[in-house]
C-alpha positions in Angstrom: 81.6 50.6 103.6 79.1 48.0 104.6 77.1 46.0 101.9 73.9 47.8 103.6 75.1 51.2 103.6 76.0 50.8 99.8 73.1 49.8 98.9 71.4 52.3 100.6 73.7 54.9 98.5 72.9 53.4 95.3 68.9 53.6 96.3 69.5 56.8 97.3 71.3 58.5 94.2 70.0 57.9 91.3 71.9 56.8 88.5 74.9 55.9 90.9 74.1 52.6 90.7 74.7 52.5 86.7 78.3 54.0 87.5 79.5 51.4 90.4 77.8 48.4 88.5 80.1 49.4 85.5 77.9 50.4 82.9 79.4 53.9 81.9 76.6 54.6 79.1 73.8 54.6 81.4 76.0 57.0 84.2 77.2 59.6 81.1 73.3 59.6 80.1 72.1 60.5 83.6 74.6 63.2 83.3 73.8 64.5 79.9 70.5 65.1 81.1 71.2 66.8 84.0 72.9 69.2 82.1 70.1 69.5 79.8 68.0 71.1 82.3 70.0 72.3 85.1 67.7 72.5 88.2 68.1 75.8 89.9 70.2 76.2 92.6 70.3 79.2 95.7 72.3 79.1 98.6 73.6 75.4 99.2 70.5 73.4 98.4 70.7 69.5 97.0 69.7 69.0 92.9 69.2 65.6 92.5 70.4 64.1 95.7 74.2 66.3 95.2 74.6 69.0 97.3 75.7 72.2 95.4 77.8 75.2 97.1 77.0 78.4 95.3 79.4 79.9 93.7 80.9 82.7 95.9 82.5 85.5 94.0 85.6 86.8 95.3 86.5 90.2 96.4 88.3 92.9 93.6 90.5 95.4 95.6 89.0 98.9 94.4 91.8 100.6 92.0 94.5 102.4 92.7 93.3 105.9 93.5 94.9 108.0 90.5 93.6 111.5 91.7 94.7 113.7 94.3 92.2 114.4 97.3 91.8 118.0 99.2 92.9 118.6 102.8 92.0 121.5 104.9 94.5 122.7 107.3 93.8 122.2 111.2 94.9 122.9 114.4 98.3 122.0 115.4 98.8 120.3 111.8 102.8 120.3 110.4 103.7 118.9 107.2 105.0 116.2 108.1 102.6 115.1 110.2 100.0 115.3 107.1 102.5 113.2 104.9 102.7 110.3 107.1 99.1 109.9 107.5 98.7 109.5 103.7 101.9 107.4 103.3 104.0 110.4 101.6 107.1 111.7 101.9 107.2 115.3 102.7 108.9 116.6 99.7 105.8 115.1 98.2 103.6 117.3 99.5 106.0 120.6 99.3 106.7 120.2 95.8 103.3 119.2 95.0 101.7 122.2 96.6 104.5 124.6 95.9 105.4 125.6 99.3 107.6 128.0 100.7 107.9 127.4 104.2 106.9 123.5 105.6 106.7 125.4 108.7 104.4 128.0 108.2 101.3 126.2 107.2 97.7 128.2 108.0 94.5 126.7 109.6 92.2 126.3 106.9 94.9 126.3 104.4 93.9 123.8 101.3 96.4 121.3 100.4 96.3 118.8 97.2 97.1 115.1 98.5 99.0 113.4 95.9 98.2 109.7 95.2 100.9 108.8 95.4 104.9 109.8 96.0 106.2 112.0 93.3 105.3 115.6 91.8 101.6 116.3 91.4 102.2 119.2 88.6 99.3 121.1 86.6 100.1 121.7 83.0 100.8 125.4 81.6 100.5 126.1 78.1 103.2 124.0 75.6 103.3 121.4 78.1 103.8 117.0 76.3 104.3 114.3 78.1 108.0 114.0 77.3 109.2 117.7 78.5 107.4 116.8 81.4 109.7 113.4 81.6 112.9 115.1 80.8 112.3 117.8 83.5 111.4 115.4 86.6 113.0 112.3 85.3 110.4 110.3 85.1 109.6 107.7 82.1 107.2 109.4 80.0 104.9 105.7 79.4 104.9 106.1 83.3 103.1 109.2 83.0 101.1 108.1 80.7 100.0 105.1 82.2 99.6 106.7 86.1 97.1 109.5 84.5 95.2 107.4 81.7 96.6 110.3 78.9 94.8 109.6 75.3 97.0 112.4 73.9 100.3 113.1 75.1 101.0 115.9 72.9 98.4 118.0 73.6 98.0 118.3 77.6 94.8 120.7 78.6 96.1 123.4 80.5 94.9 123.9 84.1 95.2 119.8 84.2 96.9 118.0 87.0 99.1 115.4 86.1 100.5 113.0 88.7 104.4 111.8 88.4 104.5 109.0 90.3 108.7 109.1 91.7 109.5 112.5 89.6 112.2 114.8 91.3 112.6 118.2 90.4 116.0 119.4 89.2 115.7 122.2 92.1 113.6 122.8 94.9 110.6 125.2 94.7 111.5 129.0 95.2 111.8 129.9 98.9 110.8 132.7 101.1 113.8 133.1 103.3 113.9 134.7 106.0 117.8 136.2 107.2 118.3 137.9 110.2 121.4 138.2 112.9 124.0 136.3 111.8 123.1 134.8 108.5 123.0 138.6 106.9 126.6 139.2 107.9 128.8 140.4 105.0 130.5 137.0 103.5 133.7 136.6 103.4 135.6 137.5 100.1 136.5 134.6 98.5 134.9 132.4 96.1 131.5 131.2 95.9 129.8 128.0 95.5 128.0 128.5 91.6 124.3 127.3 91.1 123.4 125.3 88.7 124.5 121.5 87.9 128.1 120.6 88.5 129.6 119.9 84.2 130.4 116.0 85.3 128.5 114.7 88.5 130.5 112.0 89.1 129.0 111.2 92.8 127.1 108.5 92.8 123.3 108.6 92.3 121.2 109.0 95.3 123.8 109.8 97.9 123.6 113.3 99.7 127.1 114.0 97.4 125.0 113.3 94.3 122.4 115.8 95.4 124.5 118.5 96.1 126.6 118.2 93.1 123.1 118.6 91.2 122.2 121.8 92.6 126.0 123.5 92.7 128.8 122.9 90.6 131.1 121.2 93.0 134.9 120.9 91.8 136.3 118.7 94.2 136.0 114.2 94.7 135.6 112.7 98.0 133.2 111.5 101.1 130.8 114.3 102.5 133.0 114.8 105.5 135.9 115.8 102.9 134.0 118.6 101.5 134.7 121.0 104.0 138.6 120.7 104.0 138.4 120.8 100.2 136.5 123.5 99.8 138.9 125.7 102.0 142.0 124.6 99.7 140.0 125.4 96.7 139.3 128.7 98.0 135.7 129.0 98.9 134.4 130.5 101.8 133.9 128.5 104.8 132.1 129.3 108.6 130.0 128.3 111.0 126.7 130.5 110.3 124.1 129.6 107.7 123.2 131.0 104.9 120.8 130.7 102.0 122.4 128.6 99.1 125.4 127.4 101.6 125.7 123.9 101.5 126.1 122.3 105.1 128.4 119.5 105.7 128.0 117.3 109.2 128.9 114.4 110.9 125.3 112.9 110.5 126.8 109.6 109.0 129.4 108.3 111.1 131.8 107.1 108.0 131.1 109.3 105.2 129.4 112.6 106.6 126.5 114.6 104.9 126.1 117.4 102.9 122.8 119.6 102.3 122.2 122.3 100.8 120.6 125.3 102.9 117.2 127.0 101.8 116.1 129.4 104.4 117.3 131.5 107.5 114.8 131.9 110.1 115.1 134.8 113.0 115.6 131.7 115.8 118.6 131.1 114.2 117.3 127.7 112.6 117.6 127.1 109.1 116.2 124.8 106.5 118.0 122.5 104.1 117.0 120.2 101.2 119.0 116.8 100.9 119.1 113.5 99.5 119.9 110.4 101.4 118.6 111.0 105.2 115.8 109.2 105.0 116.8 106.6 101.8 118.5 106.3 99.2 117.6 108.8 96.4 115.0 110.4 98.7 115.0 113.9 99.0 113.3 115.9 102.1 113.5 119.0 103.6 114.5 119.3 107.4 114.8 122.5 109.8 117.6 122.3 112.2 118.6 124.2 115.2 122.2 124.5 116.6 123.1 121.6 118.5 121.1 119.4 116.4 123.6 117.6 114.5 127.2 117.6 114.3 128.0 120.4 112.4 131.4 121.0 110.6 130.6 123.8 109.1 129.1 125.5 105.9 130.5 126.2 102.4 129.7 129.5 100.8 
């Protein structure tokens, strides 16, 4: 910087020249009274020969939406169409809404939307917090938290309560539909038991794990194994579906799959609930057809 152009600066500013002539008392008082009486300042005007940019305040992402939203059923709209448009999974949306049938959804038809993955349940009479956590497996705090709860003892009734990741220990209760072959007489031999197998010893989140959670399964071993096992335990085995049958395939090329099947439709399709076909610890519902997947065959 030239001697000129310095100058000019020091001319300009005032008070700079106290601070580059070293005489710091004379530079902190010019600044003392600044602050004394602030000049105002809009947009990016100059106060005292500085130029000031105003302060710009940043942008707050809106909260997390906590309640569920209302959709009306159109034209042409399936289930799972509706769940990837809000980012759900479609057990989401069928445990959330209690639904029998993904399939058989009805124009007009009002579905609650779920903020988020999980259930979306509404409280009945005697329902806390914590029986709400031990029956979807969900951290009551979580709860809590999610849905802003002042009391967790004493839920209103008629209240919806989002669990944000809860599972059900079943799947909602099913209209089936059996016709043809799925209403043949089954074979006499054993039968597959509801209910939670007495030690799940497959590991959580794998199709196994599912299965063994919905049906007391007796046997070890990969899916693919369950078939073979199941015949030398003495269940029934065949090639037709049936409601509560658990299905076992080739769908994954080392360790097979298992389901468990829901409904019987007259086409022959049916519906199964699994864990594991779309990620780990995931459960979804899925209609097949013959020829669909590799089927080895279903356990009665």
């Amino acid at each position: 910087m030239t001697h000129a152009v310095l100058l000019a600066a020091v001319l300009t500013v005032p008070g700079l020249g106290a601070v580059l002539t070293g005489h710091p008392a004379e530079g902190l008082s010019m600044a003392t009274a600044f602050a004394a009486s602030p000049t105002r300042v809009t947009g990016a005007e100059s106060s005292r020969g500085f130029i000031v940019k105003p302060v710009v305040s940043t942008s707050v992402a809106p909260p997390e939406r906590r309640q569920p939203i209302v959709y009306s059923v159109q034209q042409g709209d399936v289930l799972g169409a509706i769940a990837d448009k809000y980012g759900l999974r479609l057990d989401t949306l069928r445990y959330s809404n209690n639904l029998a049938d993904v399939d058989a959804l009805q124009i007009g038809q009002q579905l609650l939307i779920p903020p988020t993955n999980g259930v979306l349940v509404r409280v009945t009479s005697g329902d806390t917090v914590q029986n709400l956590s031990d029956h979807y497996h969900i951290d009551a705090a979580t709860i809590v938290e999610f849905n802003l709860i002042r009391d967790p003892v004493h839920l209103p009734v008629g209240a919806l309560v989002m669990l944000p990741d809860g599972t059900g220990t079943t799947t909602p209760q099913l209209d089936t539909v059996q016709t043809g072959t799925s209403t043949a007489t089954p074979p006499v031999s054993r039968g597959i038991a509801y209910g939670r197998s007495s030690y799940n010893h497959f590991p959580w989140g794998q199709c196994t794990y599912w299965v063994a959670a919905n049906r007391n399964i007796p046997w070890n071993g990969n899916a693919w194994q369950w078939f073979g096992a199941a015949q030398s335990y003495g269940y029934a085995t065949g090639r037709s579906p049936r409601v509560g049958a658990i299905m076992v395939t080739w769908e994954s090329r080392y360790y097979g799959h298992v389901a468990l099947v829901e409904a019987v439709y007259d086409d022959g399709s049916w519906l199964v609930s699994e864990m594991n076909y779309r990620g780990l610890g995931i459960v979804d519902h899925r209609r097949i057809y013959y020829g669909q997947v590799p089927l080895i065959g279903f356990i009665y």
